[in-house]
Structure formats: C-alpha cells, structure tokens
C-alpha positions in Angstrom: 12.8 -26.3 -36.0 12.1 -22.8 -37.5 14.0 -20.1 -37.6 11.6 -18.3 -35.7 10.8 -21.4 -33.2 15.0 -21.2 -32.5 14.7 -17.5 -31.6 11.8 -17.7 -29.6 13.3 -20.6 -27.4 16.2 -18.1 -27.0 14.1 -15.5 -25.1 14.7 -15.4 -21.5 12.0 -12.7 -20.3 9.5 -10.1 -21.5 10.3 -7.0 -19.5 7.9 -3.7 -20.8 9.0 -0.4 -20.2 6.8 1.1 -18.1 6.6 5.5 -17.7 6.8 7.0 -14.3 5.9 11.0 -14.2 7.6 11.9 -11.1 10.0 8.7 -11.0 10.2 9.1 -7.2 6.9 8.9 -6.6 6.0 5.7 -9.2 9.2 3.8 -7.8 7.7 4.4 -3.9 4.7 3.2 -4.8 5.5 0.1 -6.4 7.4 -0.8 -3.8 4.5 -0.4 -1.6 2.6 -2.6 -3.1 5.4 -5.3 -2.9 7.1 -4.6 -6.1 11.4 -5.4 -5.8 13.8 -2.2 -7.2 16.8 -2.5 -8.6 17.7 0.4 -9.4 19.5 0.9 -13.0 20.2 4.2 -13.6 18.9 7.8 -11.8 15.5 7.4 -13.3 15.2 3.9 -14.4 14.6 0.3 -12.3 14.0 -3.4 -12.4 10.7 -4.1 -10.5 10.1 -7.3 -9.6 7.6 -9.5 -8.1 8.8 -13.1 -8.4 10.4 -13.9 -11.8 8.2 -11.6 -13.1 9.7 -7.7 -13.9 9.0 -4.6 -15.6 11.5 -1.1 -16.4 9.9 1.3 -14.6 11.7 4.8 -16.5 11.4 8.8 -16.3 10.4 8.5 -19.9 6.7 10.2 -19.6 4.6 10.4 -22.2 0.9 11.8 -21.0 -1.2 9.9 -23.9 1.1 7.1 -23.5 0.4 6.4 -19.4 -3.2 7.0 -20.1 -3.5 4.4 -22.7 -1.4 1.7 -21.0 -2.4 -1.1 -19.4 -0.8 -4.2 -17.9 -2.8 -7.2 -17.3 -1.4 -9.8 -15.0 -3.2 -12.7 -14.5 -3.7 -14.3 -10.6 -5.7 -17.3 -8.8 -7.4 -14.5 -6.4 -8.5 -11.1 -7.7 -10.1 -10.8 -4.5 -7.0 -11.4 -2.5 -4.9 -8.9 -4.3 -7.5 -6.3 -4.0 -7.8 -6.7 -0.2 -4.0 -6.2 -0.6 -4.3 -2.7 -2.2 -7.0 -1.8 0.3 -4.4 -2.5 3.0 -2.0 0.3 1.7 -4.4 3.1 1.5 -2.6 4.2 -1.5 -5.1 7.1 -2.5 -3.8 9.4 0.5 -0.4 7.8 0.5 0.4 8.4 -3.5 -2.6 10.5 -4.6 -4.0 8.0 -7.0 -7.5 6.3 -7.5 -9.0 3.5 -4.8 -8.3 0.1 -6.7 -11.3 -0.9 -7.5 -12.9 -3.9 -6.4 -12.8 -7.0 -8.4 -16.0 -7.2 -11.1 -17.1 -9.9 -13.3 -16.1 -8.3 -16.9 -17.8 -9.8 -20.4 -14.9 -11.7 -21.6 -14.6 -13.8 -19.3 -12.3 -12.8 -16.5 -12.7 -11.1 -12.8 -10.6 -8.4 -12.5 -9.4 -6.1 -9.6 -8.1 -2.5 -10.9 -5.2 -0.9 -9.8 -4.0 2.6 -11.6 -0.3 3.9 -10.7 0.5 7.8 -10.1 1.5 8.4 -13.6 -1.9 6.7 -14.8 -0.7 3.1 -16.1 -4.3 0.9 -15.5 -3.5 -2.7 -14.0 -5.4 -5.4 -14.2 -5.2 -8.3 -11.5 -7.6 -11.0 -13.2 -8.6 -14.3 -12.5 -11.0 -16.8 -14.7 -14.3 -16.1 -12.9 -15.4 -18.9 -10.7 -18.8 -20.7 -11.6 -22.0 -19.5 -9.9 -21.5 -21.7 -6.7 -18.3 -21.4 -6.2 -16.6 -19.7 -3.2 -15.0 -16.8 -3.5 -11.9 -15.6 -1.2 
C-alpha cells in the first residue's frame, strides 16, 4: 500500500465549510429543510442529514457564496424538489423558489436549491431513459 492509499483509508468524512451571511437566518433554514445542528460555537454548526455533514460558519465572503456550489447526488430529484416546494421557503427565508428539476447536458437531472447567503445546491439524479417513470 502507498503512502497516499494509507492516508486516504484514514479519512473518516469530508465536511466543507460552508458561509452563512446572517448565521441565524442560514442555520433556520437548513433546518427547515431537514438539515440536523449541532451547534459548535456562537456562529458555527454541524449540519447533518444522515452521515452526511457540512460546517455551516459566520465566515462570509460575498464572491465566495456566490460562486459556491454543493452538489449532492439523490435517486429522486423530483421528490426532493416537491420537498422544497412544501416549505415555501421564498417568503419564509427571502430566497429564490428551488427550481424544478431539468434535464442538464452532462448527463444528470437536477433540482436547484439556493440558501439565504447565496450557496447554489444541486439535488441530481442520473436522468432516467425516455420511457421511464418519473416520481
């Protein structure tokens, strides 16, 4: 084995640091959309969905949240969008309506969800042949 291969089966998790502009705000709506806090500090949290997490932090940086973009990939676009649509997050958090899922060139169908401090998600699934059913 590598020295890299031994490090690398030494990680445990990837957990990116994600900027919230009014922390407040960012850690109610993750929550809201199912999102677990533990909180870490006054301006810093785990969230978690699953065994999967991200630092949510005070630490904003305008060009930063603007260019950022988390991509998660999920068997139902559709489902998770319908989800979003539930919360009516736009008059609840002042942010854009997740749009719908679309069929995108590379290959995926993806559901768009942007956060209050402007951090794009993507909720993708491999699109489904023509023929398929879709959920």
């Amino acid at each position: 084995m590598s020295t890299i291969d031994a490090l690398a089966a030494g990680i445990r998790r990837f957990r990116p640091f994600l900027a919230a502009k009014e922390f407040g705000t960012s850690l109610a709506f993750y929550e809201a959309i199912g999102f677990g806090a533990y909180r870490l500090g006054p301006e810093m949290a785990e969230m978690s969905l699953g065994d999967h997490a991200f630092i949510l932090h005070g630490g904003y940086v305008k060009d930063w949240a603007d260019n950022m973009v988390m991509h998660v990939l999920v068997e139902d676009a559709h489902a998770w969008w319908r989800h979003f649509e539930s919360l009516d997050l736009p008059d609840r958090f002042g942010v854009n309506a997740p749009a719908p899922p679309r069929v995108e060139p590379w290959g995926l169908t993806v559901a768009y969800l942007t956060d209050p401090a402007g951090i794009l998600w993507h909720f993708a699934q491999p699109t489904e042949e023509e023929g398929d059913s879709q959920s």
